[in-house]
MMTF fields as JSON, N, C-alpha, C and O atoms, coordinates in Angstrom:
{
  "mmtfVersion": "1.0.0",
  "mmtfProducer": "UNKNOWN",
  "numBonds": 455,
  "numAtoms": 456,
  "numGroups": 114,
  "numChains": 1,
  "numModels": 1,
  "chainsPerModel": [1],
  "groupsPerChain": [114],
  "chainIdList": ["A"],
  "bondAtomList": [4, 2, 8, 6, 12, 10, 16, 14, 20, 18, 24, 22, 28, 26, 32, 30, 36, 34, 40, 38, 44, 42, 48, 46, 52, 50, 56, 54, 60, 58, 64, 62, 68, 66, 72, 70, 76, 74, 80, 78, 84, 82, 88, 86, 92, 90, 96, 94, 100, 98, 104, 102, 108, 106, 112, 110, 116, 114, 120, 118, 124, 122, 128, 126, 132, 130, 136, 134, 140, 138, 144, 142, 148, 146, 152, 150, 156, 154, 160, 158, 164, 162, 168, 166, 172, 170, 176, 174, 180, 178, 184, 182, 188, 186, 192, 190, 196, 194, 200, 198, 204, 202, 208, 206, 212, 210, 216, 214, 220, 218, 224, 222, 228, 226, 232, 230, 236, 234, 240, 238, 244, 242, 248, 246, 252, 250, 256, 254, 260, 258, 264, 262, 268, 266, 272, 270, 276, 274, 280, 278, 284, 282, 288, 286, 292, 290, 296, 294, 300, 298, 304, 302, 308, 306, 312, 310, 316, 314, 320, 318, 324, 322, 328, 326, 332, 330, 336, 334, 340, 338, 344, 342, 348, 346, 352, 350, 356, 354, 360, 358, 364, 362, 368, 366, 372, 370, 376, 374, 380, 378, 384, 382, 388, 386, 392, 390, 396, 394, 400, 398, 404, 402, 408, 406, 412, 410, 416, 414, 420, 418, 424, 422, 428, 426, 432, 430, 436, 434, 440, 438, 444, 442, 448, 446, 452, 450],
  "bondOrderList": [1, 1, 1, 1, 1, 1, 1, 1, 1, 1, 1, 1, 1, 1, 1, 1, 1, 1, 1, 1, 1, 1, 1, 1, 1, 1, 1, 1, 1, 1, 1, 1, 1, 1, 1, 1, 1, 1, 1, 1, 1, 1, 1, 1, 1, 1, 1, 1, 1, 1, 1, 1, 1, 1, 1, 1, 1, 1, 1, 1, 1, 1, 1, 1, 1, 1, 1, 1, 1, 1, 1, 1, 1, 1, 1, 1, 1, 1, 1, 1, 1, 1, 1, 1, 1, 1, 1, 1, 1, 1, 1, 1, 1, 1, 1, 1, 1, 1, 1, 1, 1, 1, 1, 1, 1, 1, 1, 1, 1, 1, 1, 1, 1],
  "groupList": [{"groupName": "UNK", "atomNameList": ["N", "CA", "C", "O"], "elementList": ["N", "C", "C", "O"], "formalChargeList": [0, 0, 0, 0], "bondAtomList": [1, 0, 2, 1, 3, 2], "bondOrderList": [1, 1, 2], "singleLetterCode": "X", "chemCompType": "L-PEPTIDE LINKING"}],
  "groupTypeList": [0, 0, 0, 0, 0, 0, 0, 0, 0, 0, 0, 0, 0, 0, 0, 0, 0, 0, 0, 0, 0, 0, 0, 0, 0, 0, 0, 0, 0, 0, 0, 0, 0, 0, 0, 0, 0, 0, 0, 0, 0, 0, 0, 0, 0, 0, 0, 0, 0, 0, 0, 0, 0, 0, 0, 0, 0, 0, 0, 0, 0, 0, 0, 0, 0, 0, 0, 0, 0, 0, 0, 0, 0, 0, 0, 0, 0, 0, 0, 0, 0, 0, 0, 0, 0, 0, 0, 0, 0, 0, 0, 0, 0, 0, 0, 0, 0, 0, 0, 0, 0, 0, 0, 0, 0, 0, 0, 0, 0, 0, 0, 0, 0, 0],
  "groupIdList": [1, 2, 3, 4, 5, 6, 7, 8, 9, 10, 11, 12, 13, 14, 15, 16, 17, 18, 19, 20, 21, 22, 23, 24, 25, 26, 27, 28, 29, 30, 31, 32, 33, 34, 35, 36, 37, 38, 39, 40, 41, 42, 43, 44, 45, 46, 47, 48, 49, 50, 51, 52, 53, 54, 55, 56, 57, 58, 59, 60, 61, 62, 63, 64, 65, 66, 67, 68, 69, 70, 71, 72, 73, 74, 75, 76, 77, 78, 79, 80, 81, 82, 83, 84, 85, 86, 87, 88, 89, 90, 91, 92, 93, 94, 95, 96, 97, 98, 99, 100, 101, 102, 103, 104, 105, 106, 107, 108, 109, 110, 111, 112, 113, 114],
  "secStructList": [7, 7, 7, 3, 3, 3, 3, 3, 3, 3, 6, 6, 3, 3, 3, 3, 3, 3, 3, 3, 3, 3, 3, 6, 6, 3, 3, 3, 3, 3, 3, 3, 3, 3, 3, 3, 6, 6, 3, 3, 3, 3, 3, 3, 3, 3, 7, 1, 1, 1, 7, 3, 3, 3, 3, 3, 1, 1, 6, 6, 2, 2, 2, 2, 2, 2, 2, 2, 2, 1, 6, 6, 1, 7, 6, 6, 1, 7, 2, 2, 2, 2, 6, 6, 7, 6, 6, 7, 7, 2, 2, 2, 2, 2, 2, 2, 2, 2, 2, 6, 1, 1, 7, 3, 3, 7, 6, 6, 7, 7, 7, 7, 7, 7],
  "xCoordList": [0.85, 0.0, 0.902, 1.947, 0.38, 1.091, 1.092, 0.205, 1.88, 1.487, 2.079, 2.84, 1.228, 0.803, 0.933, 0.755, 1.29, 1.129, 0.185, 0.087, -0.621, -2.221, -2.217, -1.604, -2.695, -3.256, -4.258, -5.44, -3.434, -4.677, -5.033, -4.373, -6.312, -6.228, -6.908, -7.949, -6.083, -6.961, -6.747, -5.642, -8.122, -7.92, -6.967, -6.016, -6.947, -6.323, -5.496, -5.44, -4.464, -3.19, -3.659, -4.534, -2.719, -2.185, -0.538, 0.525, -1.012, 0.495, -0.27, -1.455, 1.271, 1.249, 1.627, 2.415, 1.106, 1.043, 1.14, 0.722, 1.778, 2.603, 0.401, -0.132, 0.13, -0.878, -1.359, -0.937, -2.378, -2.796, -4.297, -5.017, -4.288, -6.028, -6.422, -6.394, -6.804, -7.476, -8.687, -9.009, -9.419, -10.715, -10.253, -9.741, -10.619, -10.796, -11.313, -12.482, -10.694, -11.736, -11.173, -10.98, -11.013, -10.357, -8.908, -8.437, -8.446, -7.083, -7.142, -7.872, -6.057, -6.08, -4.519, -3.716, -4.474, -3.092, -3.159, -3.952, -2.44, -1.525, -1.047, -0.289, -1.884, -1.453, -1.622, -2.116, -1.826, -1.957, -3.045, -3.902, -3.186, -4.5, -5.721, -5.558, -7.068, -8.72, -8.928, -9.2, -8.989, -9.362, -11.015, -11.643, -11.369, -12.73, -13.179, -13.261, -13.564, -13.535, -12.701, -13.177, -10.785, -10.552, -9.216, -8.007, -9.847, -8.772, -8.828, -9.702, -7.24, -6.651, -7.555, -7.815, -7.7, -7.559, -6.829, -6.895, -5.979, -4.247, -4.219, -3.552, -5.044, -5.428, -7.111, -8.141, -6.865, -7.809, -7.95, -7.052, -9.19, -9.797, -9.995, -11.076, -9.87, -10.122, -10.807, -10.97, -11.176, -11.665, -10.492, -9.425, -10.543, -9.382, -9.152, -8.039, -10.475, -10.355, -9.602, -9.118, -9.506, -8.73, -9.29, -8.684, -11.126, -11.635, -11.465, -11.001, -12.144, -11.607, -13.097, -13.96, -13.42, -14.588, -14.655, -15.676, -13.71, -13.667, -11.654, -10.667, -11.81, -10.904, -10.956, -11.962, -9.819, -10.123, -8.527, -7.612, -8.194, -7.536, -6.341, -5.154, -6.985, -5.711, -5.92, -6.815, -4.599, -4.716, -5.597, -5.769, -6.404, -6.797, -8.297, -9.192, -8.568, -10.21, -10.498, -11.347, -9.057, -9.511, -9.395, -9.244, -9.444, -9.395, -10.752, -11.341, -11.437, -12.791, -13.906, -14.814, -13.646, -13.995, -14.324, -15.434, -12.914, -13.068, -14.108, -15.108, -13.827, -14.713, -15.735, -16.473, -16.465, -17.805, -18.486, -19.577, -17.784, -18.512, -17.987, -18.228, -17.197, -16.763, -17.565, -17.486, -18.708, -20.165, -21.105, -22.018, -20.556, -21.326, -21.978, -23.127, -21.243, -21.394, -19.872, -18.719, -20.14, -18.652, -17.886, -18.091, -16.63, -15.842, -14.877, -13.923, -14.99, -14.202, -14.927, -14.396, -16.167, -16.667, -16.202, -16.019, -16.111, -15.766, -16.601, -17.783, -15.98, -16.698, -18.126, -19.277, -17.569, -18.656, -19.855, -20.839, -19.749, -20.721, -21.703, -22.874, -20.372, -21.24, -22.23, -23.379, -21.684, -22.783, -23.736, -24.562, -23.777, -25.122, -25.529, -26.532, -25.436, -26.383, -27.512, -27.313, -28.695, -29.883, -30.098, -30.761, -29.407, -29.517, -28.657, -29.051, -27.874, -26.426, -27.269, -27.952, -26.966, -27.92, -26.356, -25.649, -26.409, -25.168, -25.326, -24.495, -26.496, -26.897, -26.83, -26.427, -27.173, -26.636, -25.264, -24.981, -24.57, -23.06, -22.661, -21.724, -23.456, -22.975, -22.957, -21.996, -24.105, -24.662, -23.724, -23.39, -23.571, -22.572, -21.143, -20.382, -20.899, -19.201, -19.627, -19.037, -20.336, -20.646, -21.145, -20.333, -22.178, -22.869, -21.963, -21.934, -21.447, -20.665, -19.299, -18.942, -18.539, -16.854, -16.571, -17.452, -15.205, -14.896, -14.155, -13.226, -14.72, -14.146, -14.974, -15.946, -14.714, -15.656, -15.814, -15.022, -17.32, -17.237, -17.22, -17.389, -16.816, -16.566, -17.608, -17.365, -18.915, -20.006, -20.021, -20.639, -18.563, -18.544, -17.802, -17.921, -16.857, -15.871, -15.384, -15.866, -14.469, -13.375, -12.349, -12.117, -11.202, -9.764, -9.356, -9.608, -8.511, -7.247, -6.028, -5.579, -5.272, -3.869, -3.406, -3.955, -2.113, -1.934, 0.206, 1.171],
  "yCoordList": [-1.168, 0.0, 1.239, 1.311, 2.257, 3.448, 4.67, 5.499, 4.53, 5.825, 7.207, 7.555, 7.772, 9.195, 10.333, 10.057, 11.595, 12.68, 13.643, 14.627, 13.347, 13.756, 15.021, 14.933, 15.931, 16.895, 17.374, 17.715, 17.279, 17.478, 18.693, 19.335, 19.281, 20.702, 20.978, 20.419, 21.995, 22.634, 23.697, 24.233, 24.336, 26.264, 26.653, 27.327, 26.458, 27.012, 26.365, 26.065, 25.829, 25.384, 23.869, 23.103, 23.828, 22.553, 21.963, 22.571, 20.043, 19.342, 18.543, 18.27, 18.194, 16.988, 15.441, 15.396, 14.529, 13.494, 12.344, 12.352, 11.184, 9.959, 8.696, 7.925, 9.273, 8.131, 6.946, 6.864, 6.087, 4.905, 5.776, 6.604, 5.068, 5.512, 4.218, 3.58, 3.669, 1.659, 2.113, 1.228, 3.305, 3.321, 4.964, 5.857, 4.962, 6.442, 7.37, 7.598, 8.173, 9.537, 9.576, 10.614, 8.316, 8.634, 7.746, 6.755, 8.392, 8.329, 7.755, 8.054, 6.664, 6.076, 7.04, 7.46, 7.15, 7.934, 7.166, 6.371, 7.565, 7.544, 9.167, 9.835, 9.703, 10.679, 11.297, 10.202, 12.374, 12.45, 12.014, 11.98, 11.602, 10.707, 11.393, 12.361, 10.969, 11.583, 11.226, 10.031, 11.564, 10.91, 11.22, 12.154, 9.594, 9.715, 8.926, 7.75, 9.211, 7.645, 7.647, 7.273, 7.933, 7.636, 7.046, 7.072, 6.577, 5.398, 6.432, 7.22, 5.994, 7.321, 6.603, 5.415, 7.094, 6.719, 7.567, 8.791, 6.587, 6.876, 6.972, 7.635, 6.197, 5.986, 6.839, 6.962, 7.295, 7.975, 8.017, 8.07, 7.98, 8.327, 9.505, 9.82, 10.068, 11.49, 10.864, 9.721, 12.182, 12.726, 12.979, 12.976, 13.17, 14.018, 15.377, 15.899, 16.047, 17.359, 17.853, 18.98, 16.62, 17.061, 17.087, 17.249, 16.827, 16.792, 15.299, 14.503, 15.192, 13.71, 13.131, 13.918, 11.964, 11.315, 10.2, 9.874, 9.781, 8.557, 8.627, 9.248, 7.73, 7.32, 5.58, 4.988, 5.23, 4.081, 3.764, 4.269, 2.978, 2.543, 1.688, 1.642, 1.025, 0.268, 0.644, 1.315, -0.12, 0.086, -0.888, -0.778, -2.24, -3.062, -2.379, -2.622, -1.638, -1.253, -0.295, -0.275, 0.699, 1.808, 1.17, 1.966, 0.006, -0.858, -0.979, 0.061, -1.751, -2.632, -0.955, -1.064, 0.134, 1.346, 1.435, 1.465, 1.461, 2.121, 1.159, 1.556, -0.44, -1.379, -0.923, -0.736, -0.469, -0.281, 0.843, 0.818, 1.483, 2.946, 3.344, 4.243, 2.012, 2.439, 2.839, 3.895, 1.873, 1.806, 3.198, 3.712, 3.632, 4.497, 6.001, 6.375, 6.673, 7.333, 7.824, 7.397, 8.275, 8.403, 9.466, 10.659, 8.786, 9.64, 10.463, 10.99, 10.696, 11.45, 12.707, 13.621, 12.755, 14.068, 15.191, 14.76, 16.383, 17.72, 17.522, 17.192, 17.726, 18.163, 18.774, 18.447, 19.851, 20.676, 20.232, 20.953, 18.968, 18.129, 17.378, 17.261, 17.059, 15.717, 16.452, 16.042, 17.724, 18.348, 19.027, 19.624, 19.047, 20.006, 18.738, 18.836, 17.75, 16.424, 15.903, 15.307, 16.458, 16.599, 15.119, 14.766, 13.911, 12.449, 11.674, 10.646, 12.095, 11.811, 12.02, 12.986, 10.702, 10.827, 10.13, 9.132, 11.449, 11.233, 10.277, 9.807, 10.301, 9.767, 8.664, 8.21, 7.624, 6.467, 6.037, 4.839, 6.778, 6.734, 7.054, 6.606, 7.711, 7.342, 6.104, 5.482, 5.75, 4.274, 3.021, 1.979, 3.201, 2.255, 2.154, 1.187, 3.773, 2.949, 2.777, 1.756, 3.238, 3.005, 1.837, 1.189, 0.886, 0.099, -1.322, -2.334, -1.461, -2.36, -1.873, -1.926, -1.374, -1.025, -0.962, -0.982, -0.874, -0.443, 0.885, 1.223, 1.647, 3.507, 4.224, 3.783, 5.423, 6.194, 7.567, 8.005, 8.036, 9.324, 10.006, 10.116, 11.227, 12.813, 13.748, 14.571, 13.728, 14.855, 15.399, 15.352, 16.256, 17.809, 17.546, 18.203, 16.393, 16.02, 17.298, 18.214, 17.544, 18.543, 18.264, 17.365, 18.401, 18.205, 18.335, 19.367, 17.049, 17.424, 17.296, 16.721, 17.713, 18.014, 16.456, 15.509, 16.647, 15.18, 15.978, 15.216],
  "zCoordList": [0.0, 0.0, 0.0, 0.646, -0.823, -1.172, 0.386, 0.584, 0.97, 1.699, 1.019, 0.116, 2.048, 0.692, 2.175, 3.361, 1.559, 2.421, 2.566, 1.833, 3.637, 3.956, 4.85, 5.914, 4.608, 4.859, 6.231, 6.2, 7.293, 8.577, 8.891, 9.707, 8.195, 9.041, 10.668, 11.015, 11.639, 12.99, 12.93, 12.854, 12.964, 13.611, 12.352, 12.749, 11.151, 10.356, 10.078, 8.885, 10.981, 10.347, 9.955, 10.359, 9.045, 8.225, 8.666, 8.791, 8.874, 9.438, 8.379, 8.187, 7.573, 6.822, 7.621, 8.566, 7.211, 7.911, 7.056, 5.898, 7.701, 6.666, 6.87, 7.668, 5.718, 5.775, 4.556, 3.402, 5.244, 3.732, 3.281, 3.838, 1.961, 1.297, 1.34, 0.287, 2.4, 2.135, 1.169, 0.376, 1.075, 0.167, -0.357, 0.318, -1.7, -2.035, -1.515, -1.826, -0.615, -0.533, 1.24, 1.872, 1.718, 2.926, 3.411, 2.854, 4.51, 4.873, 6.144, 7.089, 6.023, 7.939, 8.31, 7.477, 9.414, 10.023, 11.708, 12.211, 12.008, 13.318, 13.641, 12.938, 15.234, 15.593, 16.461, 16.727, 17.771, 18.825, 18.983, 18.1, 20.16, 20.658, 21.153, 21.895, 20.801, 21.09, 22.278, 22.165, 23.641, 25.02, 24.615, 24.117, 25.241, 25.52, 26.447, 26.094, 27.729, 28.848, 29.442, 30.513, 29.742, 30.087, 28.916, 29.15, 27.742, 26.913, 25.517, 25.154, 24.79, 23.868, 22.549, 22.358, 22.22, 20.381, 19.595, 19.474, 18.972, 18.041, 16.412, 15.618, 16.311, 15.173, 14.559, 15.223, 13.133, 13.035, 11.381, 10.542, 11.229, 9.839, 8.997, 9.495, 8.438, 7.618, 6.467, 6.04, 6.105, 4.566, 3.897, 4.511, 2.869, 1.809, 2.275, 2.327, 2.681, 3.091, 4.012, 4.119, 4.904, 6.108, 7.391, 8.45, 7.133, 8.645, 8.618, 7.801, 10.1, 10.737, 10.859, 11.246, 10.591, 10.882, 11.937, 12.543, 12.045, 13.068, 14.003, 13.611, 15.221, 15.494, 16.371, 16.761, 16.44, 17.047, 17.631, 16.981, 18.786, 19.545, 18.761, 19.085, 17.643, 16.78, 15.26, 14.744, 14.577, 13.351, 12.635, 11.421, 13.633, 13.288, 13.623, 12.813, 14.64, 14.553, 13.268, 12.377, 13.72, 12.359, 10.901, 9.974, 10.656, 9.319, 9.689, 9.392, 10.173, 10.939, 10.444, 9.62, 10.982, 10.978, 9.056, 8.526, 8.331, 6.782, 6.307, 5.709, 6.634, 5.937, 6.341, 5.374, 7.778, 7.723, 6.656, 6.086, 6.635, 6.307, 4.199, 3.393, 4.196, 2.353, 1.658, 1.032, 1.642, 0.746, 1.231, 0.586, 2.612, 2.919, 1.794, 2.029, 0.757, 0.209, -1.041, -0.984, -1.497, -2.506, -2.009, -2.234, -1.046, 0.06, -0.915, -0.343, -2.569, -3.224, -3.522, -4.153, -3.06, -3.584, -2.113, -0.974, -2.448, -1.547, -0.398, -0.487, 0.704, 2.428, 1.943, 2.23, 1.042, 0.741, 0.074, -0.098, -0.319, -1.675, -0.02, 0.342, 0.502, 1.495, 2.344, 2.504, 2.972, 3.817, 3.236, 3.927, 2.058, 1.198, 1.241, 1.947, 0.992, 0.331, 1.704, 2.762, 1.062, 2.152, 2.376, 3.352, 1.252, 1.208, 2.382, 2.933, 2.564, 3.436, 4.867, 5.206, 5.633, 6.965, 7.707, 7.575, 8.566, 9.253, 10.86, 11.636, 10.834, 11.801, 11.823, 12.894, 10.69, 10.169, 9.868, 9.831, 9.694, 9.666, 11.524, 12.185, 11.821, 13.324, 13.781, 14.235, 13.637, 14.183, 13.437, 14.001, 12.783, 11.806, 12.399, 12.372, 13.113, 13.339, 14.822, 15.174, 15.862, 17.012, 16.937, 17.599, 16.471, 16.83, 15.891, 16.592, 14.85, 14.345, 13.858, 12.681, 14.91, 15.15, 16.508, 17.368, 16.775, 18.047, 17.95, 18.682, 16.883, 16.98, 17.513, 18.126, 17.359, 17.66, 16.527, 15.693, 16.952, 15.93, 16.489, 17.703, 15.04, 15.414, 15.055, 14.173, 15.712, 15.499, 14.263, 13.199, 15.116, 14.211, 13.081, 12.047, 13.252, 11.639, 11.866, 11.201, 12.726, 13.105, 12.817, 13.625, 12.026, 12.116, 13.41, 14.033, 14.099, 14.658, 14.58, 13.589, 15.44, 15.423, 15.715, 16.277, 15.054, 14.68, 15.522, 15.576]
}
């Protein structure tokens, strides 16, 4: 697998970051950790854009994570395409990595700092 140099944006700035594309349109990485509970998550999912949609504890959940959600919608179209699309029920993509993964989601699909 090709790793490629991905694009994380927070609060403006941009860190490039060593990541895989297992599916078009999004990126697995390794990078500071999401506390939630108590336990880190290291591993994390993006968009192309640079916001973050998921994280998870290994490189083996955040795999478990891309397979759930591939079919979910065509992760190559713009941030900007996915949140106009009145079709796109994010709520279902919640439930999808919460209820069959061990990641977790990101509401707001906020970039973080990596």
């Amino acid at each position: 697998m090709t790793i490629h140099g991905y694009t994380v944006r927070r609060r403006g700035a941009a860190t490039i970051v060593n990541a895989i594309q297992p599916v078009p349109g999004l990126y697995l990485y390794c990078g500071l950790p999401h506390r939630r509970c108590g336990d880190e998550f290291h591993w994390h999912i993006g968009h192309h854009s640079g916001f973050l949609i998921a994280s998870a504890q290994s490189a083996l959940e955040a795999r478990q994570v891309i397979n759930e959600i591939a079919d979910f919608t065509d992760w190559t179209r713009t941030a900007e395409d996915l949140q106009a699309d009145s079709y796109l029920d994010v709520a279902h993509l919640r439930e999808r990595i919460l209820y069959f993964t061990d990641g977790i989601f990101h509401q707001r699909s906020q970039p973080i700092a990596v």
